[in-house]
N, C-alpha and C positions, 0 to 999 in steps of 0.2 A: 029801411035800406042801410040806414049807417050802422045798426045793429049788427045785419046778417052779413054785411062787408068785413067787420073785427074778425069772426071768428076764422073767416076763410083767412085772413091777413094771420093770424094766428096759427092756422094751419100749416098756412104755406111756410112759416118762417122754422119751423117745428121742423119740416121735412127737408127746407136747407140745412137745418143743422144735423140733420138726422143723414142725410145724402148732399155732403157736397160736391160731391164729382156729378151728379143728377144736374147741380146747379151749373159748373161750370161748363158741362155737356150742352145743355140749353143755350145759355150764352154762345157757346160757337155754331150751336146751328144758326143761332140767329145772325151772327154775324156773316155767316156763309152766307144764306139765303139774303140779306140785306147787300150782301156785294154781288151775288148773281143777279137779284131784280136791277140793280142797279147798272150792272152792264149793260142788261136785254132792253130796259127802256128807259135809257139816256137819249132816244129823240120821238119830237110826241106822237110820229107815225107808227112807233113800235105798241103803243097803248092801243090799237087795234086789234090786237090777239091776245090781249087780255083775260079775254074769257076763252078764250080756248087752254093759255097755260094754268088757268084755276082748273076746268075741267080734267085737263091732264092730271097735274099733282091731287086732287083728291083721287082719282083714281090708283095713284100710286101709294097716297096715306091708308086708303082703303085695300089695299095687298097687303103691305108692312102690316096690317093692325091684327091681317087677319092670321097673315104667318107667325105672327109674335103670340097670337093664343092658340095658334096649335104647339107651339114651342111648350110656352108655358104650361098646358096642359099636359104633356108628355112628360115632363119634369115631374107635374107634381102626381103622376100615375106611378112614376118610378118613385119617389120618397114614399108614397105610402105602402109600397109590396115591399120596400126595405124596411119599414117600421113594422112590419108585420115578420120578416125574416130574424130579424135581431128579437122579436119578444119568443119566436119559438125559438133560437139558438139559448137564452137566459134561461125558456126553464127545462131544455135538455142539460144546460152545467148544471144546475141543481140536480136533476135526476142523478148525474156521474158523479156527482160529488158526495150524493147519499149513500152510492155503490163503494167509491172508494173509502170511506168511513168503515160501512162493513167489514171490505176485505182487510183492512185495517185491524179491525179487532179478530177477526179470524187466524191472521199469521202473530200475532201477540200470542194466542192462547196456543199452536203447534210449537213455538220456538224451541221447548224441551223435544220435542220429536224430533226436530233436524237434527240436534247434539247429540241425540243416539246414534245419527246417519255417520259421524263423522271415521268408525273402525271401516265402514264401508267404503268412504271416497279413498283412503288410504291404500285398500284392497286393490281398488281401480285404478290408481296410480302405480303402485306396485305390478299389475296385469301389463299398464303401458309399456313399464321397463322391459319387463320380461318379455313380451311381444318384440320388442325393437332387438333384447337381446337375441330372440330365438332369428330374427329375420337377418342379422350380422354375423349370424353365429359361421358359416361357411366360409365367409370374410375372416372374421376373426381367427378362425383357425390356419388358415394361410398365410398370416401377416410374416413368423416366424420365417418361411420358407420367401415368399416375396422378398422377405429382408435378404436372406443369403444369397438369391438370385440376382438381385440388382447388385449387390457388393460382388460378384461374380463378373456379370456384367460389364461394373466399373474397372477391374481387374483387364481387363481384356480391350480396353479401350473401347469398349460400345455406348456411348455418352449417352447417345439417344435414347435405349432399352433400360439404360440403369436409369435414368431419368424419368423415364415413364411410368416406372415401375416404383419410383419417389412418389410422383406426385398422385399413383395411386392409392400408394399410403397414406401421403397427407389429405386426401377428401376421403377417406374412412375414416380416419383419425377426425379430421374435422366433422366430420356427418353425427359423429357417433358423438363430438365433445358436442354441438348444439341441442341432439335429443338428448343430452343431458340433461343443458343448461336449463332448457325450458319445462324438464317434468321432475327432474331427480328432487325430492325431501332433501337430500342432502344439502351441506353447502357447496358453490360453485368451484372454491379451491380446493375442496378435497372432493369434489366429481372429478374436474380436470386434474389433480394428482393422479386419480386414479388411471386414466385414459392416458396419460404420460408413462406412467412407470411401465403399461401393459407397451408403447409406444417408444420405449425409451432407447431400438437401435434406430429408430427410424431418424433421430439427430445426428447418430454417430455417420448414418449413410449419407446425409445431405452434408457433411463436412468434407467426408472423402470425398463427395463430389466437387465439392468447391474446391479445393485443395488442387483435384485433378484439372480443370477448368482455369486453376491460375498457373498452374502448369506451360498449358497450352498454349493460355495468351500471352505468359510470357516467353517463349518461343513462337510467337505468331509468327514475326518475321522469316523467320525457315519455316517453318510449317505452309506458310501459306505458295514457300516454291517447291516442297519437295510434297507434303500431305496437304492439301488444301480444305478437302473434306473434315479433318480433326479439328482444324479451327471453324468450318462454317458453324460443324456441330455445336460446339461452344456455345457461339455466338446464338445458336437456335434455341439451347438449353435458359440465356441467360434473359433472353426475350420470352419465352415462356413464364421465366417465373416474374418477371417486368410486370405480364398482363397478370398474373396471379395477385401480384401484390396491388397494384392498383384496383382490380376486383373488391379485392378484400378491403381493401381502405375504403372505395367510393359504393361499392355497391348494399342491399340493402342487408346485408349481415355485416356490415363495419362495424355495427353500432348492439348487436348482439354481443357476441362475447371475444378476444383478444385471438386470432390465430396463432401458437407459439413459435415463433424464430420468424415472426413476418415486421416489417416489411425484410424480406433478406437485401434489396439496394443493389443487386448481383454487375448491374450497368456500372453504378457510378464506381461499385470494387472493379469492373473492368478495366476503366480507365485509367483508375489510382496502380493497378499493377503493370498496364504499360507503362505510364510515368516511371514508376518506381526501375521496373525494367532497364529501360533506355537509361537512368541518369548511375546505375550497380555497372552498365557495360562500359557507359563511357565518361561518366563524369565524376568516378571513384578512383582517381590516379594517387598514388605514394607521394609524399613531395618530394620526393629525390627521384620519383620518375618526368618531373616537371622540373625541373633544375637544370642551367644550361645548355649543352646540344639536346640534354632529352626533352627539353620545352617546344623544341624544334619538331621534334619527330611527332610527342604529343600531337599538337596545332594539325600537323599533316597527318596523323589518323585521326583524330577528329573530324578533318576537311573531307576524307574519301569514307569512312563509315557512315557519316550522317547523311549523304551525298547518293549514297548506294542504299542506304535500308528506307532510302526518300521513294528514289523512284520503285524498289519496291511495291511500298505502301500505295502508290500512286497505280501503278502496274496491274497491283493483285490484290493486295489489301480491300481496296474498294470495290471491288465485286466480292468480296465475302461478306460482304457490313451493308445491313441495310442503308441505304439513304439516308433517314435522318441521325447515323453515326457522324455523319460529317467527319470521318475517319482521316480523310488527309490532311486537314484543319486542323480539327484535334491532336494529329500527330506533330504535326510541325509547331503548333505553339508548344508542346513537349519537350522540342529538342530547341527550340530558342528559349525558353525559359528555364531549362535545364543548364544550356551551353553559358546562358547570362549568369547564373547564380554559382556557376562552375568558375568562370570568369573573375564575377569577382572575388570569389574565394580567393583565386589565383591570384590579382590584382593586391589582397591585399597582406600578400608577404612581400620579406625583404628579397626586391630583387635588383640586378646588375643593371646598367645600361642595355644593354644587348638582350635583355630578355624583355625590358618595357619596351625595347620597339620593335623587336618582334610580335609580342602581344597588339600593340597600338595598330601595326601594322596591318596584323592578321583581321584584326575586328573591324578595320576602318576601311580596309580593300578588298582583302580573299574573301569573306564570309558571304558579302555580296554579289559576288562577282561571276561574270559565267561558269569559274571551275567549281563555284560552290551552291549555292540558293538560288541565283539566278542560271542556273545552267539551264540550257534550251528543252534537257526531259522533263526536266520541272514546271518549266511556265506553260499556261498563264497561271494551272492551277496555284501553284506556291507562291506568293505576296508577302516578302516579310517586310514590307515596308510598311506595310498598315497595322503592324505590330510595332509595340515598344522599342525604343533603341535595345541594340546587344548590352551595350556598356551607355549609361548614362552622360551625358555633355557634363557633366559636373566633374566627374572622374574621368573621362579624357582629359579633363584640363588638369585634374590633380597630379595624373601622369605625368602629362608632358612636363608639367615645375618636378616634378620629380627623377624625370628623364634629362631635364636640363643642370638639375642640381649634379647630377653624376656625371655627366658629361665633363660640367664645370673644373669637377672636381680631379676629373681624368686629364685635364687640358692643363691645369695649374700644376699636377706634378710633373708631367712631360714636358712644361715650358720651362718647369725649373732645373728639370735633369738637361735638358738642352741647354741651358744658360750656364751650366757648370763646365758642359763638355766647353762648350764656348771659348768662356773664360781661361781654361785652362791652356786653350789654341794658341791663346794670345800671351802664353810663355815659353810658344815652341821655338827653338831654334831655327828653323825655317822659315820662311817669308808667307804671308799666306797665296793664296793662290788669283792668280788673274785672268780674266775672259781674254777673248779674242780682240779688246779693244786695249789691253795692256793696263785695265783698269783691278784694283784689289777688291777681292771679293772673300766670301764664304758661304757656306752651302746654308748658314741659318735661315734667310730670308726666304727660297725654296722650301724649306722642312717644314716650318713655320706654316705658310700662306699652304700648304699641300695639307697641312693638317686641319687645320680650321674649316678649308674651302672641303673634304669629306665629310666633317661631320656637319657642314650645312647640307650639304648635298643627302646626304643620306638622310636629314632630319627633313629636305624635301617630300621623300617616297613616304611620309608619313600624312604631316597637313599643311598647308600653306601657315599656320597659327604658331606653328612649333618651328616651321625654318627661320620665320621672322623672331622668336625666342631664342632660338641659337645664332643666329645672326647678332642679336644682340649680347648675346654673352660672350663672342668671340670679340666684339670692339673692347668689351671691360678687360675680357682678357690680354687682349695684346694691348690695351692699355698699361693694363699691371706688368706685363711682361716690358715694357718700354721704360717703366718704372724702375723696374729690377736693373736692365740693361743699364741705365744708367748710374746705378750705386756700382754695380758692378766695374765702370769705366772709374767712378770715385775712386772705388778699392786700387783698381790696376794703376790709375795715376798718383796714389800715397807708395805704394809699391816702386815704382819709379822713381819717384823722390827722395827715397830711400836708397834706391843705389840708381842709379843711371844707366847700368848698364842689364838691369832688370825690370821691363824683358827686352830681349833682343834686338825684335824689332817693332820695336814699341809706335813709331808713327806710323807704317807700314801697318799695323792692327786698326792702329784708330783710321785711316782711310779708310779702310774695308767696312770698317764700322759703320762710316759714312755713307760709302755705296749701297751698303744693307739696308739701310735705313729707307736712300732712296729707292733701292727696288720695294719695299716693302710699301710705303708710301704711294706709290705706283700701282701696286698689285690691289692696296687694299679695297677700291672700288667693285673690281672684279666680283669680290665676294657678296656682296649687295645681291638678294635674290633678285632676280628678274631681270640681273644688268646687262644683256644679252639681245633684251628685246627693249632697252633705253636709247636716247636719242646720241646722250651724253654722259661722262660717267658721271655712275651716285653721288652723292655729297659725302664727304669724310665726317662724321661728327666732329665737332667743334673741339670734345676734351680729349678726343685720339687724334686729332691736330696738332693741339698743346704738347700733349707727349711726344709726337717726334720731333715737334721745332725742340724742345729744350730736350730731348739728345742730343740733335745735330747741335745746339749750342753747348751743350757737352763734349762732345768729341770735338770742336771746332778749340773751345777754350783751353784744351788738353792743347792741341798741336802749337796754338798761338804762345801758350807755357814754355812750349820748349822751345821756340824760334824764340823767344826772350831770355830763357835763361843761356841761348848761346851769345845771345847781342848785348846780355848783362857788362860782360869783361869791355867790352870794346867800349860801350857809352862813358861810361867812368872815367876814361882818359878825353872826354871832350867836355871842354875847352882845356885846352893846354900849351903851353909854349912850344912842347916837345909837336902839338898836333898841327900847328898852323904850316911852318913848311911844307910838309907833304903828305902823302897821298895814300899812305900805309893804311892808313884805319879806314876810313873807308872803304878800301879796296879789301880788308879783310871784312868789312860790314855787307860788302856786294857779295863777298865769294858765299857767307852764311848764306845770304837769302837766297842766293841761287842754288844755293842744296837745296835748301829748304822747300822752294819752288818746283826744283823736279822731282821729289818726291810727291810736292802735290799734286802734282799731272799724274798720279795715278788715282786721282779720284775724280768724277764725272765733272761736267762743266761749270752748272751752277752754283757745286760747292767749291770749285778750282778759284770762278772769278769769285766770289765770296771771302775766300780765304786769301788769295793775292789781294784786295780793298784792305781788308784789315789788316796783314801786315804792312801796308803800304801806310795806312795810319798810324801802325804800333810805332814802325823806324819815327817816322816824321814828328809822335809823341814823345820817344825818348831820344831822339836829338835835341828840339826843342825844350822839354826837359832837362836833359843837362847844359843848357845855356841858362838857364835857370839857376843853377846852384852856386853860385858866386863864387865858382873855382880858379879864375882867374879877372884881372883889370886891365884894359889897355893903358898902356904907359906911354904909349908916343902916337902923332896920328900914322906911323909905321905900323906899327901895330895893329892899330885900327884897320888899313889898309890889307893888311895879312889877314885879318880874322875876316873880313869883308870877301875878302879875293878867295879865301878858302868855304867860305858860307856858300858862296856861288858855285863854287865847282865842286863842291859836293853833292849841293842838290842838283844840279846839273847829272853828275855822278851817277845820285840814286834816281831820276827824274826817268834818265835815258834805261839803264836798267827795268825798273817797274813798266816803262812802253815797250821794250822788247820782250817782255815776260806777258804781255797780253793787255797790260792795265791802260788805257786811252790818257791822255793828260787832263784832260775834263774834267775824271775823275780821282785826281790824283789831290792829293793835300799837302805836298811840299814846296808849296809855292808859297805857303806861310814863310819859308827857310829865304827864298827869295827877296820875300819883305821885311823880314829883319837884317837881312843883309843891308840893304837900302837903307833901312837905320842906320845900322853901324857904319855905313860909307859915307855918310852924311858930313862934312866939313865942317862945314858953322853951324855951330850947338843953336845959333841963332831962331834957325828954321825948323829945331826941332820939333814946336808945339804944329808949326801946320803938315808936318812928316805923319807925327803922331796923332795928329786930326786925320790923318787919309787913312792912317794906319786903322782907325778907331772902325773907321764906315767898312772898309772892308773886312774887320775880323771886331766884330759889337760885344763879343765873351772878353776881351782882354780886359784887365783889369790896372788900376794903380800900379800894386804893389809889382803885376809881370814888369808894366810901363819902369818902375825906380829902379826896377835888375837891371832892365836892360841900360837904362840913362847908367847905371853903376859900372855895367859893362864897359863901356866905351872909356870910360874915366877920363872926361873932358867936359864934363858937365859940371857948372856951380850949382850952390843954392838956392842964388835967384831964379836961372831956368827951370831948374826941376819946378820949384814953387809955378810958376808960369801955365808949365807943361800939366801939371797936375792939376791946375786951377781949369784952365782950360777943359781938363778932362771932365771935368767937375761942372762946366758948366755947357756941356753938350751929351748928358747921356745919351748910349745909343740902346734902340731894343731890338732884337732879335727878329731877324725877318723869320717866314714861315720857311720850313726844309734846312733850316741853316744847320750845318754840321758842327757842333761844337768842336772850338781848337785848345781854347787855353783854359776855359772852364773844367778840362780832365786833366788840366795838369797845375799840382802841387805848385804852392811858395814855400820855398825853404823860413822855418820860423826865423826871426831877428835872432842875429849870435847874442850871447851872453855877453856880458863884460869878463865874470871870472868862471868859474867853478871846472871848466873842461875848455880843449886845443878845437881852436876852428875843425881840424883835421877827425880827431876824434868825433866832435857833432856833427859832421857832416856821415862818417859813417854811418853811426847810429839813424840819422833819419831814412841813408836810401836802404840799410837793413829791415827799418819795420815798415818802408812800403813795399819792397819783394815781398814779404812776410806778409802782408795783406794780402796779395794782387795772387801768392800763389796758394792762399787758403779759400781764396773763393769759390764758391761753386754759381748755381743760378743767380742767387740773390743780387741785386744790385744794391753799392753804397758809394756813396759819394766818394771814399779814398779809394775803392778799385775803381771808378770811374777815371780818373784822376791819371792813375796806374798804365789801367791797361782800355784801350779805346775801340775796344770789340763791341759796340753798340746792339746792347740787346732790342732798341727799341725798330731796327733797322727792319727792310724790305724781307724776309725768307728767302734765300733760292730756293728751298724747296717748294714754293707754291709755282714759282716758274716752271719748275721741271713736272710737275703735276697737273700744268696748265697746257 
């Protein structure tokens, strides 16, 4: 037993390794089978049919066993008729392989026999030719006459006949060059020489035809309203040889031998000679036929040509061109990419103002616009919006800087030939001219703001981009102009000073001046694009601001000049013994400013009250001032009383004056004149320090040395007061409230006299010589000794923001 057990164990383990999938196959039956019994009798009443499910499954191992040996026998009835098939197919190859050996050596031993064959295939080749010649030969002899009849034909306008009678040329031509290629001994370039030369009008005719054909297309547009049939022909001709050439390229003789003069491309020439066309009729202009008004007219036949030979194309055109012409398409990218590269040809010579915005114009509104591309016979078919810009955004901006630089440059001389005429007004003999409010005036500020406000306006009708560009180049430039304006009042006031009586009416100018300014200042909002549909006006830039406050402090400083140099004589005699009894100089100091005054009622209000303040602090500057210059001492308290009694009814004097000329007393600054009087009236030197203490709080600029003039003035003061007074000074500085109006901080201390070298009288000239000489070299700049001078406070309120507000 243990013996006969080995070998099976030995077998079996032989045939696992021989058939592992056998093995693993086992295993899952068994596994199936051990999970299915184990279902069916998991309870012990199911062990009752036990023998029935044995009976079943053998019955079923016994089908399986039996169909698996019919299987298996069928199998192996086919391997054996196949083993039987394959030994007789082996020794049929041998049998044919013994045969092919034979005929093997059989064609070895004829191969001198074939070489004799070879005068023979030659012969037969030669028969081929000949045959194909004899079967052409009808053909061939009519080619000559064919030829003259198509060039007759062509002659006569019959496109279609001469053409047919081509292209029956060319498939002879071509028939006869393939039975060449394929039989001729010869070589292929001297067969087909030979088939050319005999062929050689049949190029000259397909030329004349093309020639005529670009004729036509280029007259398509007339053609297609007066002959329409001449161009459909065309058009039939060129589609004809479209399909020819495509044949010949894709079909299956493309790859045989080269047809000559193919592809001919007759479409894409169609197109290139309308192009060419359109751009010889209209975008071939002289450049002196695009040169000032003729760029005008250009622009306007360009506008109704291209407009007219549109709808044309659109009309007629299109029923003569197949569909996939896309012929109106086609056409109109022609003439925008013609009218573009015409453009900016144009574009880029030197041109005037007047012809860049006509151009800009043209491109930016008309070309678009119902009279043009969008005209109602055009849409929907024409879109040139889905085409490329006419002129590129890069070069409308180039333009406009260069539209704006010519402008510039046009405004700069016009405002300088204006400013001469100007200038010279203002040495006319006559007065200038006054509104209906009796104010002086001139026409600059109208010419001016009329000229500026056109060329925004018209740089409007171009682009919002470019009126904002000249908008801006008009503030620089009436800036510069305000600039000039005021060298130029420089000039006229060194002119003046030179003779006085040049010019004429010299303040009577500088008003006007004035008014101009303010109208100007007034107006300038206006020209602000869009100010029309604002709440409020624009804002004035800041540095065109600047420029008219320092005119008007130009023409103001001029006028305040000559109300000085009349009040110069008169100040000089005060303080004086001759001055203290009466009433003379003042009264000739009231009669000046009241000229003065009604001459400045003829300039508007602002600068009226403006200029009444300032003279009201010039007098009250150079009174006080010349109480300053130690021209006189009181010698008794008589005296003092006199100079007292007259301090009071002077400014009293000038007080009531400047209130009846408009000036409020609120505003007035000769109440300084008041408070020195009080000094000077002062009896006991005693109380000077607490005088000059009130004196101190209400006027915080006075100084010492003002403080010793005046104590010198009165001449009743010792050493030990002044020491007092000045200590005192010394030991309550005061500082400057905010708004405070400077009084004696603009006005000069005569230096300490000398002991020897020059006469009191001599020094005293000398200094009030070199401050005129200061005060009347000034221009804007502020310095401490024109402060001093003249009390025209640069740093004060503007009227003109009042009058602009």
């Amino acid at each position: 037993m243990g013996t006969s057990a080995e070998p099976e164990e030995d077998s079996s383990s032989r045939r696992d390794e021989e058939w592992p999938e056998a093995e693993k196959a086992e295993k899952l039956a068994r596994g199936a089978a051990l999970k299915w019994a184990s279902a069916v009798f998991y309870r012990p009443d199911k062990l009752e049919g036990l023998g029935h499910y044995r009976s079943r499954e053998a019955q079923r191992n016994s089908s399986i066993q039996s169909r698996l040996k019919s299987t298996v026998q069928s199998h192996l009835e086919g391997v054996s008729s196949g083993l039987e098939q394959l030994r007789s197919a082996a020794g049929d190859m041998r049998t044919v392989r013994r045969d092919l050996c034979a005929v093997r050596w059989h064609l070895l031993g004829s191969a001198e026999g074939f070489q004799r064959l070879a005068p023979l295939r030659a012969v037969v080749t030669e028969h081929a030719q000949m045959a194909a010649v004899v079967r052409a030969l009808p053909q061939l002899s009519s080619v000559h006459e064919l030829l003259a009849q198509s060039l007759h034909l062509l002659q006569g306008q019959q496109l279609l006949e001469a053409h047919a009678g081509l292209m029956a040329l060319e498939r002879l031509r071509d028939d006869i060059s393939s039975q060449l290629h394929c039989s001729s001994s010869l070589p292929n370039d001297q067969a087909l020489g030979v088939v050319e030369s005999f062929f050689g009008g049949l190029q000259e005719l397909s030329d004349a035809l093309a020639q005529q054909l670009w004729r036509v297309v280029g007259g398509s547009v007339r053609l297609v309203q007066e002959d329409p049939a001449l161009f459909v022909s065309a058009v039939r001709i060129i589609e004809r040889e479209e399909s020819v050439d495509d044949a010949l390229l894709l079909g299956p003789r493309a790859h045989r031998f080269p047809a000559p003069g193919r592809p001919k491309a007759w479409r894409q020439r169609f197109y290139q000679v309308m192009q060419e066309t359109i751009a010889a009729a209209h975008f071939k202009a002289a450049h002196g036929d695009v040169k000032g008004p003729g760029l005008g007219r250009h622009l306007a036949a360009l506008q109704s040509d291209i407009l007219a030979e549109l709808r044309v194309v659109k009309d007629l055109m299109v029923q003569c061109c197949p569909p996939h012409y896309d012929i109106l398409s086609i056409c109109t990218r022609m003439y925008h990419q013609g009218l573009s590269d015409h453009l900016q040809d144009i574009l880029s010579r030197d041109l005037d103002k007047q012809e860049i915005f006509m151009l800009l114009s043209w491109v930016l509104h008309v070309y678009h616009s119902p009279e043009m591309m969008g005209h109602p016979d055009l849409l929907p078919e024409v879109d040139v919006s889905t085409l490329e810009p006419l002129v590129s955004p890069e070069v409308v901006e180039q333009m406009e800087r260069k539209y704006v630089a010519k402008v510039k440059a046009s405004v700069t001389e016009w405002m300088r030939r204006t400013l001469e005429v100007e200038f010279k007004e203002w040495f006319r003999e006559e007065e200038p001219e006054m509104d209906h409010l009796g104010f002086f005036q001139s026409a600059l500020p109208v010419i001016v703001m009329q000229m500026l406000d056109e060329n925004i306006r018209v740089a409007s009708q171009v682009t919002g981009s470019l009126q904002q560009k000249i908008y801006a180049m008009a503030m620089d430039e009436l800036e510069a102009f305000l600039i000039r304006l005021r060298e130029a009042l420089g000039e006229c006031g060194k002119e003046h000073q030179k003779d006085r009586a040049r010019p004429k009416h010299y303040i009577s100018y500088l008003l006007a001046v004035l008014n101009n300014n303010m109208a100007l200042s007034s107006s300038i909002s206006t020209l602000h694009p869009g100010s029309a549909s604002l709440a409020k006006p624009a804002e004035i830039p800041s540095s065109l601001k600047t420029a008219l406050d320092r005119t008007q402090k130009k023409a103001c400083r001029l006028l305040l000049e000559e109300l000085l140099l009349d009040l110069q004589p008169l100040s000089v005699q005060l303080p004086s013994r001759k001055w203290l009894p009466g009433a003379q100089l003042v009264n000739s100091m009231c009669e000046v400013i009241d000229k003065y005054m009604r001459d400045f009622s003829h300039v508007r209000k602002p600068i009226f009250t403006f200029l009444l303040a300032e003279s009201e602090h010039l007098v009250m500057n150079h009174y006080v001032r010349a109480l300053m210059e130690k021209k006189m001492v009181c010698r008794s308290a008589e005296e003092r009383s006199q100079l007292s009694t007259r301090l009071h009814q002077d400014a009293c004097q000038l007080r009531e004056l400047f209130h009846n000329l408009g000036l409020a007393e609120s505003e007035q600054t000769l109440e300084v004149i008041f408070a020195l009087q009080e000094l000077i009236r002062l009896q006991d030197p005693a109380l000077l320090s607490l005088e000059v203490l009130g004196f101190m709080t209400k006027y915080p600029d006075i100084s010492d040395e003002h403080v010793s003039i005046l104590l010198d003035l009165r001449g009743d003061v010792s050493k030990e007061v002044r020491n007092v007074v000045l200590e005192m000074m010394a030991q309550n500085p005061q500082s400057l409230p905010e708004n405070y109006q400077p009084i004696f901080s603009n006005i000069l201390v005569p230096a300490p006299e000398l002991p020897f070298c020059l006469r009191k009288e001599s020094m005293e000239g000398q200094i009030m010589e070199a401050s005129d000489n200061n005060y009347l070299a000034t221009e804007d700049v502020q310095i401490p000794q024109v402060k001093a001078l003249m009390p025209f406070n640069m740093n004060c309120q503007h009227p003109m923001s009042e009058y602009t507000q």
